[in-house]
KOLKE-196046 format. One record per residue (C-alpha): x, z, y. Coordinates in steps of 0.2 Angstrom, whole numbers, plus 5000, padded with zeros to 4 digits. Last residue first. Example, Ala and Ser with C-alpha at 12.3 -4.5 7.8 and 13.67 -1.06 7.14 Angstrom:
2
506850364995 506250394978 
END
This chain:
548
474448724126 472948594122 473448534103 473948714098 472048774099 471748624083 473148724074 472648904078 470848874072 471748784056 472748944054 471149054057 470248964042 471748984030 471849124031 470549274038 469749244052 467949174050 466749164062 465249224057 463149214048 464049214031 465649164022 466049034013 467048924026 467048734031 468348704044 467548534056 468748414065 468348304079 469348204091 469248034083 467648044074 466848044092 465348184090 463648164087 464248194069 464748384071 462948434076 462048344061 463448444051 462848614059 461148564053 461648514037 462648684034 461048784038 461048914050 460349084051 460749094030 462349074031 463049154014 464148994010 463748873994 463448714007 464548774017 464548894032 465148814050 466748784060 466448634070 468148614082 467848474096 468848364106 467648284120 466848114121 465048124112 464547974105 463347874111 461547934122 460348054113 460748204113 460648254131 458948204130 458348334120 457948354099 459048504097 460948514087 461348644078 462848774080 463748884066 465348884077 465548744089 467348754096 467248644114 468848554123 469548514137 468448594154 467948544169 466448614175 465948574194 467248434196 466648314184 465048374179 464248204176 465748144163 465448314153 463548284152 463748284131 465048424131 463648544141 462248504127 463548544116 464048704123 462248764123 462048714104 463648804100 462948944111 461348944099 462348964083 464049034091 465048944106 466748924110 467248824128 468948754134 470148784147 469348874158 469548874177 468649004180 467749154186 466949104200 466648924201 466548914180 465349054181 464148954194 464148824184 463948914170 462248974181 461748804184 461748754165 460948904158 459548874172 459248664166 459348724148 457848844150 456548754138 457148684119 456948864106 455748774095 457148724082 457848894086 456248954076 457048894059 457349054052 455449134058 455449304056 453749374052 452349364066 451949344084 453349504085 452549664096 453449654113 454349814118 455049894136 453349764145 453949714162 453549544155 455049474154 455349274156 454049144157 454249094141 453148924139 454648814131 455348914121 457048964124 458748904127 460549034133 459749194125 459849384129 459749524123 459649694135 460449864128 459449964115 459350174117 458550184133 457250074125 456650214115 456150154097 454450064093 453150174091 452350134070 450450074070 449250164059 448350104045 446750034039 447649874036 448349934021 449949824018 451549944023 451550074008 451750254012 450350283998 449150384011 449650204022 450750154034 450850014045 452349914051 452449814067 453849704070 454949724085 455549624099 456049684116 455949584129 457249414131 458349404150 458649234150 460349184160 461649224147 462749384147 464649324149 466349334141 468049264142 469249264127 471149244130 472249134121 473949084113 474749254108 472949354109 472449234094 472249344079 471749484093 470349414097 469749314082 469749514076 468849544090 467549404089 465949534084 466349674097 466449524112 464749454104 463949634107 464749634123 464049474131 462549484122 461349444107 459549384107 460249184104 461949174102 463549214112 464449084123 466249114125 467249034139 469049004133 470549024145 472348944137 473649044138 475248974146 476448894139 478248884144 478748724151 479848594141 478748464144 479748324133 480448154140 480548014125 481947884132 481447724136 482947684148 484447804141 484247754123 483747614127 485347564135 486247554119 485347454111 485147464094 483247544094 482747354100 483647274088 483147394073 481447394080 481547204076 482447194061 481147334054 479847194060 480347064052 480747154033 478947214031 478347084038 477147024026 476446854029 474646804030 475146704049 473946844057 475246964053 475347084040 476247254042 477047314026 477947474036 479247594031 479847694048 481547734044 482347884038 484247864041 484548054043 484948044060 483547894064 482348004057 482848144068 482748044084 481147984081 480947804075 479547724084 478647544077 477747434090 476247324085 476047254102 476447334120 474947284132 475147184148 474147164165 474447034179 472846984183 472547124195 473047084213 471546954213 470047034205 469647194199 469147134182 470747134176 470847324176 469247344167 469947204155 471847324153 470647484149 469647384136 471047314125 472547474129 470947574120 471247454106 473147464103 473547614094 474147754103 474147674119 475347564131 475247484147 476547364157 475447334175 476447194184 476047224203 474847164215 473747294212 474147434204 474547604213 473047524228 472047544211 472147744210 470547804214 469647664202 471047684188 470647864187 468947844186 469047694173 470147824162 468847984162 468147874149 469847914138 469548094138 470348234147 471448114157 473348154167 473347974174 475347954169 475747824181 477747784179 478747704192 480047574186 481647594193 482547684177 481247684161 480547834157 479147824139 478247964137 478048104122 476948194113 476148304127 475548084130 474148144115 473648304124 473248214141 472348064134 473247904132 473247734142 475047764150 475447634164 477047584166 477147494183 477947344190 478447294209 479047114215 477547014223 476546964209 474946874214 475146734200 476046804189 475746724171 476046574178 477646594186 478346644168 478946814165 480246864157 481346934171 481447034188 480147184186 481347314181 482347184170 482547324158 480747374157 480347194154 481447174139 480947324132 479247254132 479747074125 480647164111 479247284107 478147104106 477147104123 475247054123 474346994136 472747104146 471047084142 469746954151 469146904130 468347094133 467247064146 467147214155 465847384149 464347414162 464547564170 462847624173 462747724159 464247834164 465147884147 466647764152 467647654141 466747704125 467847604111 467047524096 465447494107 463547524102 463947594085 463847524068 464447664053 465547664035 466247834033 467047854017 467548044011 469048144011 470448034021 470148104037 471948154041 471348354037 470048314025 471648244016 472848404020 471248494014 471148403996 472848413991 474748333994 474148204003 474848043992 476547984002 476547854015 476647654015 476147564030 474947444033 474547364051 473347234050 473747124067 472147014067 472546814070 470846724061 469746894055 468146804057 468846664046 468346774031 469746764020 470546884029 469547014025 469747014007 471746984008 471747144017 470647244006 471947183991 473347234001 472347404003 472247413983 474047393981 474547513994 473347653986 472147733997 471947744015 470747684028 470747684046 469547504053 469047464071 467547324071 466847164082 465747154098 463947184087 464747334083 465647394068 466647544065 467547584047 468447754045 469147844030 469447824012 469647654001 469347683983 469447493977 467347473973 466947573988 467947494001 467347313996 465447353995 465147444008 466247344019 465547204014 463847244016 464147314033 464947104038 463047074031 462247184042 463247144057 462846944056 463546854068 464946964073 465546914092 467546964092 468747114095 469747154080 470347314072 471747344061 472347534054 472847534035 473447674026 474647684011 474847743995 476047713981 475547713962 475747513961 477347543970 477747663953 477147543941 478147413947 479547533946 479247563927 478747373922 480547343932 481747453923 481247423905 
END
């Protein structure tokens, strides 16, 4: 009775799967089809990019099922020699640790390219079948150890001339995880943002590489894909790029406590390797001069604070908004410090008319109009976009409203961007650096606009991340290139909240221009805010954690 019960169990088991493959896709519709219709119909959850290049895929579920995925996709010849990495994990324990991961919802979409080398329009994208050779862990150990003198045949090395390098392919926060150091080999960490600040990087530092083997490595395998061709198609000096493949890593602590990494991974063969490639990390983790030679080096510095430039919303201010975020203030005072500024546009006084009658009602037209209040008594709003034929303050203390409040008139609200942009410039020179930038409802939109040109203003705003909180996307330009490349926080009412400035599909338009891979989004109940109470400021806390 044993066995029906623990076959049971391993059907109960969950897993998630991560495989991509570059290759031309004859008919993207129909390979969308079969996505749709395959993920779907066994409860897959997560990610699923095509292009007309080939597709990345995240999805989780139970292990049974993404076995059966696997065995679905390779039956279609397209798929000849993919590397499906499946490993078995534990259920999320509830419905936020799941959003959390990304397992939630199924997200099935086409884009131009599976990876954005470089947000730069001009920069044409290399040949993708010019990528770099890829290492087995073993191999790549290997070659660490040698330190450039083994393992390589001649033809494989055509302009070598002794040296290798270890280039790290990962953003700045994910390599705070860890980096390989291995004795005599000089590692390049480039110290990137975003991973389309790495062809930058690699063009400034090319005299570091050429010649020379180049051993990268990546967080999955894909970015290590493009970066390695770009590399490549320097020319002689760079044909001699490799890529780590399909390696496992065992912490410390797990190893301690004899917790292994438990992995099903598939091969291209269609065998499961769950057995070969523990044997594998086992021979490489055995060695006793690895411990020594690819050790994991840690920053041990303190932390500093990070700076974040806040952008208040439309006909509000610097202080006002400073008042309104003091309780986000002082929840985060250990970790951050809040900057403040006025917008550019100077906005008149707005207020609505109201007549009077013999009855004290407000609908006679026969009545007298109400003075508006002292202006010495109001402070000076202010707005970061406005209409598009404002031509600023009239001189005028009040302006009589054109009508009854309008909810949706920050759809209108599309000239000025070109003057708010210049003068964060200017703030950024003067009063920065910053860290990241926090917007609310029309500074949200600002901040976006700004996160969309991050690769132009290099240098004049640099900055790591944005939190967009109850923002909107507009209908401009900016908008309307690829995925924006900037790790983003989208905190915005849901669809049974009390926002009523904002509405919870135009804040989730704003989240979806974003690369799925560095954004997350906290859905609160509340109203017109930002919300600090638990567990919305511990998630705040969590994404801030990522940059210190």
């Amino acid at each position: 009775m044993a066995e029906p019960k623990a076959q049971a169990q391993d059907e109960e088991r969950y897993g998630v799967l991560l495989y991509y493959k570059y290759i031309e896709i004859p008919d993207l519709d129909e390979l969308v089809a079969f996505y749709e219709s395959n993920c779907n119909s066994l409860g897959l959850l997560g990610r699923v990019r095509l292009s007309p290049n080939g597709v990345n895929v995240t999805v989780g579920g139970k292990l049974s099922l993404l076995e059966k995925h696997v065995a679905a996709v390779r039956s279609n010849s397209l798929f000849e020699g993919t590397d499906f990495k499946l490993a078995a994990c534990d259920r999320p324990l509830n419905d936020k640790v799941a959003e959390e991961c990304g397992f939630n919802a199924l997200s099935i979409r086409v884009v131009k390219e599976l990876v954005t080398l470089s947000s730069h329009p001009l920069l044409k994208s290399p040949e993708i079948s010019n990528a770099g050779i890829h290492l087995s862990a073993v191999e790549f150990h290997s070659a660490l150890q040698s330190a450039g003198q083994g393992q390589f045949s001649e033809k494989d090395s055509p302009a070598y001339n002794g040296g290798l390098v270890l280039l790290d392919a990962r953003n700045l926060y994910e390599t705070r995880i860890g980096k390989f150091n291995a004795p005599n080999v000089e590692t390049l960490d480039p110290g990137i943002r975003q991973y389309s600040d790495l062809p930058s990087w690699i063009d400034d530092n090319s005299e570091q590489l050429k010649g020379k083997r180049v051993l990268m490595y990546c967080t999955g395998g894909i970015r290590c894909e493009m970066a390695s061709a770009y590399i490549r198609s320097k020319g002689s000096g760079f044909e001699n790029v490799f890529q780590i493949e399909g390696a496992l890593y065992v912490c410390e602590l797990c190893l301690k406590h004899g917790k292994g990494v438990e992995s099903v991974a598939s091969n291209g063969n269609g065998k499961t390797q769950a057995e070969a490639s523990v044997v594998e990390l086992k021979t490489v983790l055995s060695d006793t001069k690895l411990s020594s030679q690819l050790a994991w080096s840690h920053d041990n510095r303190s932390p500093r604070k990070l700076r974040i430039l806040c952008l208040h919303g439309f006909r509000q201010n610097a202080s006002s908004f400073k008042g309104r975020t003091a309780s986000l203030a002082k929840k985060l005072k250990n970790i951050a410090e809040l900057v403040f500024v006025d917008a550019p546009h100077e906005l008149p006084y707005i207020y609505q008319p109201c007549f009077t009658g013999s009855h004290g009602d407000c609908t006679s037209p026969s009545l007298h109009q109400i003075r508006p209040p002292l202006t010495e008594n109001c402070k000076k709003k202010f707005a970061w976009l406005v209409a598009p034929d404002f031509s600023g303050t009239s001189g005028a203390d009040w302006k009589i409203a054109d009508g009854p409040f309008d909810p949706f008139q920050y759809q209108q609200q599309t000239g000025g961007f070109d003057v708010s942009l210049a003068y964060l410039k200017a703030v950024f020179s003067q009063e920065g650096p910053f860290d990241g930038i926090l917007g609310f409802s029309q500074g949200a939109a600002m901040a976006a606009l700004v996160s969309a040109q991050l690769e132009r203003l290099k240098g004049e705003m640099d900055f790591r991340f944005v939190i967009l909180c109850s923002g909107f996307a507009l209908k401009l330009s900016e908008f309307e290139h690829q995925s924006i490349n900037c790790p983003s926080l989208h905190i915005f009412g849901s669809d049974h909240g009390e926002d009523r400035q904002i509405a919870n599909q135009a804040s989730r338009d704003l989240a979806s221009l974003f690369d799925d891979g560095c954004c997350g989004i906290i859905e609160h109940d509340s109203g017109h805010i930002i919300p600090t109470r638990s567990p919305y400021i511990d998630e705040i806390k969590n994404f801030l954690q990522r940059f210190l």
